[in-house]
NULOVO-141340 format. One record per residue (C-alpha): residue in one letter; x, y, z. Coordinates in steps of 0.05 Angstrom, whole numbers, plus 5000, padded with zeros to 4 digits. Layout:
AXYZ
...
! end
This chain:
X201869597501
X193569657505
X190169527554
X184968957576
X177969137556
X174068927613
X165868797606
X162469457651
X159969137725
X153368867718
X146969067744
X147368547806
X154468767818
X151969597818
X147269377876
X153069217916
X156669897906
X155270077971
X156369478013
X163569518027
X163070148054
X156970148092
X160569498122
X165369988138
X162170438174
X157169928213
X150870088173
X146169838130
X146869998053
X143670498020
X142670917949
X146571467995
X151570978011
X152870727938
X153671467916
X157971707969
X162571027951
X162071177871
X165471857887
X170271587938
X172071147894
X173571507844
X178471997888
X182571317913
X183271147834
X186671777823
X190471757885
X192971087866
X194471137802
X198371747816
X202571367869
X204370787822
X206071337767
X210271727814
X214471127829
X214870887755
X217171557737
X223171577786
X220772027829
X219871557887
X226071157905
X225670327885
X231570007921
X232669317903
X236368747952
X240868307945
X238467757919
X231967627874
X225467787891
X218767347879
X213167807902
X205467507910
X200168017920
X192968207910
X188368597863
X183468567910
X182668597995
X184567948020
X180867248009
X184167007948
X189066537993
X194666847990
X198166548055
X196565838036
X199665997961
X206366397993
X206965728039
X206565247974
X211265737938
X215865617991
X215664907998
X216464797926
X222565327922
X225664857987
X224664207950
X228364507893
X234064647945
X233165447945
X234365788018
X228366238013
X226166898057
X219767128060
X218467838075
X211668108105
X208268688128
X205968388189
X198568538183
X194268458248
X201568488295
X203568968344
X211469088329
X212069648283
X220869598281
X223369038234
X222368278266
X225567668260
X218067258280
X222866608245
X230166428238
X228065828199
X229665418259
X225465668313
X219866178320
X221866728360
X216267248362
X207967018368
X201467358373
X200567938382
X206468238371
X206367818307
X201967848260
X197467188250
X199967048180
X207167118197
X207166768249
X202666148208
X208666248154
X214066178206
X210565528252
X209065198181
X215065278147
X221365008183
X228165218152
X224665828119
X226666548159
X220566978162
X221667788174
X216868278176
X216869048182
X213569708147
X220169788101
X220869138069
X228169308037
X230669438117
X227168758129
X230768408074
X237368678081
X237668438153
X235267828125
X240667778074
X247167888135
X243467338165
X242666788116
X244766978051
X238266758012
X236766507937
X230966867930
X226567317973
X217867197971
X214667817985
X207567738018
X202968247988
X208168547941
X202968857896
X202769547915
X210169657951
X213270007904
X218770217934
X221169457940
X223869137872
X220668597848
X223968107792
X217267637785
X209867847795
X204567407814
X197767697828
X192367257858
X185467297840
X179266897864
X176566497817
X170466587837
X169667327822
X176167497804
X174768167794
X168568287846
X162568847832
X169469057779
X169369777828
X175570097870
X175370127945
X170770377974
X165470217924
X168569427913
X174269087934
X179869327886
X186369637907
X187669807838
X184969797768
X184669167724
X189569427677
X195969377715
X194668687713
X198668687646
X204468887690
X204668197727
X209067647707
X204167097735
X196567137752
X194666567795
X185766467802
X185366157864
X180165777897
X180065467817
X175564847808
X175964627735
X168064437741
X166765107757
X171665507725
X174965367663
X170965957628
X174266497678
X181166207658
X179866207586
X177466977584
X183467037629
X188266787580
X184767127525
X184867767558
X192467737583
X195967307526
X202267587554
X202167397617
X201566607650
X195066517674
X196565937733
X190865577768
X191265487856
X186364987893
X186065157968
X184064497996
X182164388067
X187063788089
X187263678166
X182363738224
X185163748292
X181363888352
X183564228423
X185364058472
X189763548461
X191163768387
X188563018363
X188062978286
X181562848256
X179362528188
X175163038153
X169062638153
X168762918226
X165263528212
X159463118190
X159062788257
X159563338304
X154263898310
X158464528315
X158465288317
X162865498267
X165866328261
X172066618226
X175667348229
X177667428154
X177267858098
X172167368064
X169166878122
X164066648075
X168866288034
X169765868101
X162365748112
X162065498042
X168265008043
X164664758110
X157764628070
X160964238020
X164963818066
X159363668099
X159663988166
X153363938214
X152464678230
X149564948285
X150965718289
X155766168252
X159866818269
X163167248225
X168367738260
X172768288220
X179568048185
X184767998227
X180268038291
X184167978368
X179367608405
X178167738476
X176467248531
X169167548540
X167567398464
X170366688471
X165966508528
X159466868482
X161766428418
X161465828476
X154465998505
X151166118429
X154165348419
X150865098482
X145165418473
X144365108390
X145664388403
X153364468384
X158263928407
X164464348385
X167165008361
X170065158295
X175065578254
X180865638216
X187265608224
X189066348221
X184266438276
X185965948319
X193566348322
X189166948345
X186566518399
X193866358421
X193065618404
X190465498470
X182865328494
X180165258564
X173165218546
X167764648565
X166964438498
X172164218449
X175464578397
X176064358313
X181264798273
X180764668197
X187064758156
X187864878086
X193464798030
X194965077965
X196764717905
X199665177836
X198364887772
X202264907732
X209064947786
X213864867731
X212165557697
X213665937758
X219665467779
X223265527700
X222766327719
X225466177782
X230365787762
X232666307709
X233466827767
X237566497815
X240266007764
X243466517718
X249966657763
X257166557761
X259465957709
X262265397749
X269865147737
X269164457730
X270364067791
X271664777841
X263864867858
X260465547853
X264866117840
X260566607898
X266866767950
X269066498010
X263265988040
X261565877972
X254266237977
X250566687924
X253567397924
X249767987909
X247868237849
X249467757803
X246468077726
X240767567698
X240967547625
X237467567577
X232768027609
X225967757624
X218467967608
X219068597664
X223868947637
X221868747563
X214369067591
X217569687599
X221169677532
X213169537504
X211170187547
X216470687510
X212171197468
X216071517407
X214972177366
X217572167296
X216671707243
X222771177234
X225671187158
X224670477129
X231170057122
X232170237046
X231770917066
X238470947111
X244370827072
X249071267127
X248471057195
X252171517252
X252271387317
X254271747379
X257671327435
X257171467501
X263871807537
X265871357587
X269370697577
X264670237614
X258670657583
X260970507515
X261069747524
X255569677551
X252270057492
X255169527438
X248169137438
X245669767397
X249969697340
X248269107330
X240669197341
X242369817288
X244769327235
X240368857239
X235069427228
X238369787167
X243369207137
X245169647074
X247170157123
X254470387127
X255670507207
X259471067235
X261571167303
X263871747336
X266171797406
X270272267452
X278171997448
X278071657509
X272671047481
X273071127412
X279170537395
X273570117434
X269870087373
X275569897315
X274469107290
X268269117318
X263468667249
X257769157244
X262669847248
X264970167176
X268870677217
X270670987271
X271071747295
X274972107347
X271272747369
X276573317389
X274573877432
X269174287408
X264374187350
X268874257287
X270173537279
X262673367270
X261373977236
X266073847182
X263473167158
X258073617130
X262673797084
X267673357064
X261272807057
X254272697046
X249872817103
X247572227147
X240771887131
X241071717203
X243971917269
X243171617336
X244971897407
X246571427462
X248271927518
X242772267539
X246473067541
X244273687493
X251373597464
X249772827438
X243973127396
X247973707384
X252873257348
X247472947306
X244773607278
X252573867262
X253673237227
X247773327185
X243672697209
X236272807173
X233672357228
X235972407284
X233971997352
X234471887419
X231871937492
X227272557504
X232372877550
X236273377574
X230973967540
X234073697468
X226873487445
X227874047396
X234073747354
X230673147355
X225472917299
X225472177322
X224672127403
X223371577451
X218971777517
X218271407584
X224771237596
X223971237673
X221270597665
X227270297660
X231570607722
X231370007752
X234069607701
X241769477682
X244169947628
X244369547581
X237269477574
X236770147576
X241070357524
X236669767477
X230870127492
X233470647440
X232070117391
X223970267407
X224570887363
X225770347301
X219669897327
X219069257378
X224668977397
X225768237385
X230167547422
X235867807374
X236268417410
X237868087469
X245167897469
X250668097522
X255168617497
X261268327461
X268468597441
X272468407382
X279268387383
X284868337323
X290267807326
X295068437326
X291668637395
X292668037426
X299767967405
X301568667437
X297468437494
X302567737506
X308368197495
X306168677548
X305968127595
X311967787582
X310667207608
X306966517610
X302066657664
X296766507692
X295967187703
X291767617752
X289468337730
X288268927784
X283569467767
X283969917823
X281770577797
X274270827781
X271371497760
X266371647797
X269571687866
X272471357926
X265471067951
X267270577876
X274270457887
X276469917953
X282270127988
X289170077957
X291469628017
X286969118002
X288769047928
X296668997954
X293768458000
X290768047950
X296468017907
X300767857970
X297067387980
X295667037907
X303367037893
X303666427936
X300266057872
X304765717831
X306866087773
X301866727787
X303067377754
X299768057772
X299168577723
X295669287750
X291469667694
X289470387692
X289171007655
X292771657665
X287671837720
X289971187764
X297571227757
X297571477834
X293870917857
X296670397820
X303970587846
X301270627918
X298669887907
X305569667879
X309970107928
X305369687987
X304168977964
X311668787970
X311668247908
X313368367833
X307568667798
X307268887721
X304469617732
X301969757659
X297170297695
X297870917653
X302570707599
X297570287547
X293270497491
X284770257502
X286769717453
X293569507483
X290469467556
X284069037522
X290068627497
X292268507561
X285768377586
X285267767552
X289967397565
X287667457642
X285366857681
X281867387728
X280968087731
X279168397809
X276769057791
X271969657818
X265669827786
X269770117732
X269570077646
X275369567653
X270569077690
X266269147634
X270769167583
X273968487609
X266068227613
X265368337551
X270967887523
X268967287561
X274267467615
X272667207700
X271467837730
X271867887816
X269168537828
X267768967884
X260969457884
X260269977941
X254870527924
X253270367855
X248369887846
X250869147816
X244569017787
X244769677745
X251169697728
X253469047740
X257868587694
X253168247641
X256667507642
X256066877680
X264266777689
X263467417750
X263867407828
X260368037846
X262168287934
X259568827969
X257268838045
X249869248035
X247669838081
X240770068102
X242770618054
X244970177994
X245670367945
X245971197955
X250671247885
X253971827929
X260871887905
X263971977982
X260371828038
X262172108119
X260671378140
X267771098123
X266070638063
X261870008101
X259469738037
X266269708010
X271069698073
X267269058090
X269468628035
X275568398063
X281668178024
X280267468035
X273667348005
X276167737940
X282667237936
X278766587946
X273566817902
X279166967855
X283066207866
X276565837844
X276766277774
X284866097769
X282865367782
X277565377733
X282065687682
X286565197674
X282464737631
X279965327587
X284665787572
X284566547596
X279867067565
X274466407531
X267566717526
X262966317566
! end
């Protein structure tokens, strides 16, 4: 993707280099000042650019919570109304009956642990412990819990045990990287959205212009179309792929203390008053108050943020007396600072201010497709999200939205791609585990659709290569034995491969390639294999924090931009003889329930063996239930310790199918309660409910891509660690109790019934 070109700061904004920084430091500005600021500036750049490259590359950890997260952040240092546009944001989201969180850093407040400052029913924590914009968030916004704290993932995840959100909002999101974020909306004021266009300390910016082409949204605030439709059409021009959204901030009550009596606006006309402000911009105040009207009579600007002390109060007082004033008068942020409370011989007036987003509906149809895109609902049983029917954790969105398809756009490749009439013998090389491979069919597709003359070739290690028979776009299918001699020999019992394709990202993958006799051959730049690759995608760190799936389509950058057709779920295919040996497996009319209790990785994947029994001592109460337990050799032990303990008849097919014989079986379940495991993929992937239980894998990585699952888990402060044991004893899995997975698992049996086991949704 290029980035903006921006037009170089003018001569009026390099004047004002060295204004921020002599503001600073408490002097005056000078030529010194401006070059000392240049050169500061230009250190911060670096340092910041470096810190948002670290994290993009993976090198800093990027945990992600529970549920979805809308961030809202600046370019710039404060005054682009931010507060008032988090407040409408949650307001809206309420309306549209979302429970909503909102995260902060608690700027300006003295707690430093993570703080509850709302529950959404009360306000437990005020000045100055809190920090004046929390605390406006949480005394403005009933039914909305506000937490603040320096980790915002700690703050969250306390947030989530608490009240199980829809959707996080993440005040001043911008630069925490190491929180994230599934929507980005920057604000920038109209007015000079940009400033003198120089980094801190020379201007106002945090960052550079360009990584607003990372953000989903960009919001100018303070917009008035009289003044301002020019800066949203270079906007737009500039940033065709992103939204470019519009926010008033409108002054809309006057109340005046004591008393707290509400005022009409016209007011300010008729009372002479002394007007100051403590924020990051208190001359945007003084000009709302000139063109409301207001009769001023003095004005004070204090630093953003500023406590206020008694002795300045009764100075702001005498400087009013001694003007002519009748009143006082701020903002609303300031009059928190004050403690809402005045003692003083003349009156009061607080001004508060609203936000309105134009147009709402763009953010709320991205909204919508985040917290909308869950479970499938069986028809008259409500959500299927477990036990108190609320959203579970994890749930995969799909199709993947503009972030991750941004860092698809920011792959680089080496090599030149061969043209479709050039590749008329496709190979490619699966991945070696089960759930891997599925989640890796979205490629061969993407493949064909690139090179449709091409005759496509799998190969595979035995254990997922059967995955791949009957699937449309696959001529054949290879088993890889041991060593390199079944490549190798394709070389010469056949013509060499025009094209060859590694999915898993080992030496051995491209290794493959080269034995077969691939003249292109692509792939991740990985593993130190950059040398038997000719065709080799870069930068794929930028997708860590996506689910697999995307990240095994971002192979498909070597062959040019990716496209809507790209973006489909992965999908099995079954033959009618598959199914049949699948029904005569099962011997019997069902419904039936499947049990996955195995997983590769490790115990911190796989829930306890007495919990499994449980469940299916528990679902053999329903009328007519069957439970069949699947596995391969490497669960046999497991699956008879489930049997031996859950006391009920259970078909234990663990160990003793074929790949395509258990993916029989699999569909012809009504429900499949599985680990994070290739059989809870596998059953995703042919439209089969999954219930499934994540511990320290990470659901929204590895999740399963389909709207028919129920994902549980009980998150830790250290979730997700992908350890495979941990010296904790298991809380993210041990805390799923045996209950929530068999009511979650009832509502898919209920829904069933009108559909008919193993239906793609």
């Amino acid at each position: 993707m290029n980035a903006p070109v921006f037009p170089a700061a003018d001569s009026k904004a390099d004047e004002a280099v060295g204004r921020p920084l002599a503001r600073f430091l408490g002097v005056s500005p000078s030529p010194l000042l401006a070059v000392l600021a240049r050169g500061a500036a230009r250190l911060y750049g670096a340092g910041a650019a470096a810190r948002r490259s670290w994290y993009r590359r993976g090198w800093g950890r990027v945990r992600r919570l529970p549920a979805p997260v809308l961030s809202v952040g600046n370019l710039a240092v404060g005054g682009t109304g931010k507060t008032p546009l988090v407040a409408c944001l949650a307001r809206e989201l309420q309306k549209k009956g979302l429970k909503v969180v909102i995260l902060s850093r608690g700027y300006g407040g003295q707690a430093r642990q993570t703080t509850c400052v709302s529950d959404g029913s009360r306000v437990l924590v005020r000045p100055p412990l809190a920090g004046d914009e929390a605390f406006l968030l949480a005394r403005d916004l009933p039914g909305v819990p506000v937490y603040t704290g320096r980790c915002r993932f700690e703050a969250g995840l306390l947030a989530w045990r608490r009240h199980h959100p829809d959707l996080f909002l993440l005040d001043d999101g911008l630069q925490h990287f190491q929180l994230h974020r599934d929507l980005e909306l920057v604000l920038l004021d109209a007015g000079e959205p940009l400033g003198n266009g120089r980094l801190l300390p020379a201007g106002p910016l945090r960052e550079g212009p360009e990584v607003l082409h990372l953000a989903d949204f960009l919001v100018l605030s303070r917009y008035r179309p009289e003044r301002h439709q020019g800066v949203l059409a270079r906007f737009s021009t500039l940033f065709p792929d992103q939204e470019v959204l519009t926010a008033a901030i409108q002054p809309v009550a006057l109340h005046r203390y004591p008393g707290g009596e509400r005022l009409p606006l016209t007011a300010l006309a008729a009372t002479p008053a002394l007007a100051f402000a403590g924020l990051a911009r208190p001359e945007v105040f003084r000009e709302t108050l000139t063109e409301l009207g207001a009769s001023l009579r003095g004005w004070r600007a204090f630093p953003d943020h500023h406590p206020y002390r008694s002795g300045e109060v009764q100075e702001l007082v005498a400087q009013a007396e001694a003007g002519g004033a009748a009143a006082l008068l701020t903002t609303a942020k300031d009059w928190v600072r004050l403690g809402e409370e005045w003692r003083q011989p003349l009156p009061l007036l607080v001004l508060e201010v609203a936000a309105r987003l134009e147009p709402w509906e763009a953010v709320w149809l991205r909204v919508s497709e985040l917290v909308g895109g869950g479970p499938e609902q069986p028809e008259g049983q409500g959500p299927a999200l477990g036990v108190e029917q609320e959203k579970e954790p994890g749930q995969v969105i799909w199709p993947p939205g503009p972030m991750v398809r941004r860092a698809w756009q920011s792959l680089s490749v080496q090599g030149r791609a061969p043209r479709p009439g050039e590749v008329r013998r496709l190979l490619v090389r699966a991945p070696n585990w089960l759930g891997d491979a599925v989640m890796s069919l979205p490629v061969l597709e993407g493949l064909k659709r690139r090179f449709p003359e091409a005759g496509l070739t799998v190969v595979g290690v035995p254990r997922v290569a059967p995955l791949f028979l009957h699937h449309p776009v696959v001529r054949e299918v290879w088993e890889l034995p041991p060593g390199v001699r079944g490549v190798a020999s394709s070389r010469r019992r056949r013509q060499p491969f025009d094209l060859g394709v590694a999915l898993p990202n080992s030496f051995a993958a491209a290794l493959d390639l080269w034995l077969a006799g691939a003249r292109v051959r692509a792939g991740y730049a990985a593993d130190g294999r950059g040398a038997l690759l000719n065709l080799a995608v870069h930068g794929r760190e930028a997708l860590r924090t996506f689910h697999l799936v995307c990240y095994y389509l971002g192979v498909l950058r070597a062959f040019g931009e990716l496209t809507e057709e790209d973006l489909v779920p992965p999908r099995l295919h079954l033959s009618p003889a598959d199914r049949a040996q699948g029904a005569g497996l099962l011997r019997g009319g069902g419904p039936w329930v499947g049990l996955a209790p195995g997983a590769a990785f490790g115990p911190a994947k796989r829930w306890p063996a007495e919990r499994f029994a449980q469940v299916a001592r528990e679902l053999a109460t329903e009328d007519g239930v069957g439970t069949v337990i699947l596995g391969g050799p490497g669960e046999v032990e497991v699956a008879a310790e489930v049997t031996a303990r859950a006391g009920v008849p259970i078909t234990n097919l663990a160990g003793r199918t074929t790949l395509r014989e258990a993916l029989g079986v699999l569909s012809h379940l009504s429900v499949l309660i599985t680990n994070d495991s290739g059989l809870m993929h596998a059953a995703a992937a042919l439209g089969v409910p999954v219930v499934a239980v994540f511990g320290s894998t990470d659901p929204w990585v590895t999740g399963p891509v389909s709207r028919r699952a129920t994902i549980l888990m009980h998150p830790q402060d250290c979730s997700p660690c992908f350890q495979r044991t941990c010296d904790q004893g298991y809380p993210c899995l041990t805390g799923v109790s045996a209950a929530e997975v068999a009511a979650a698992a009832r509502l898919w049996l209920a829904g069933a019934s009108g559909r008919g086991a193993g239906t793609p949704a």
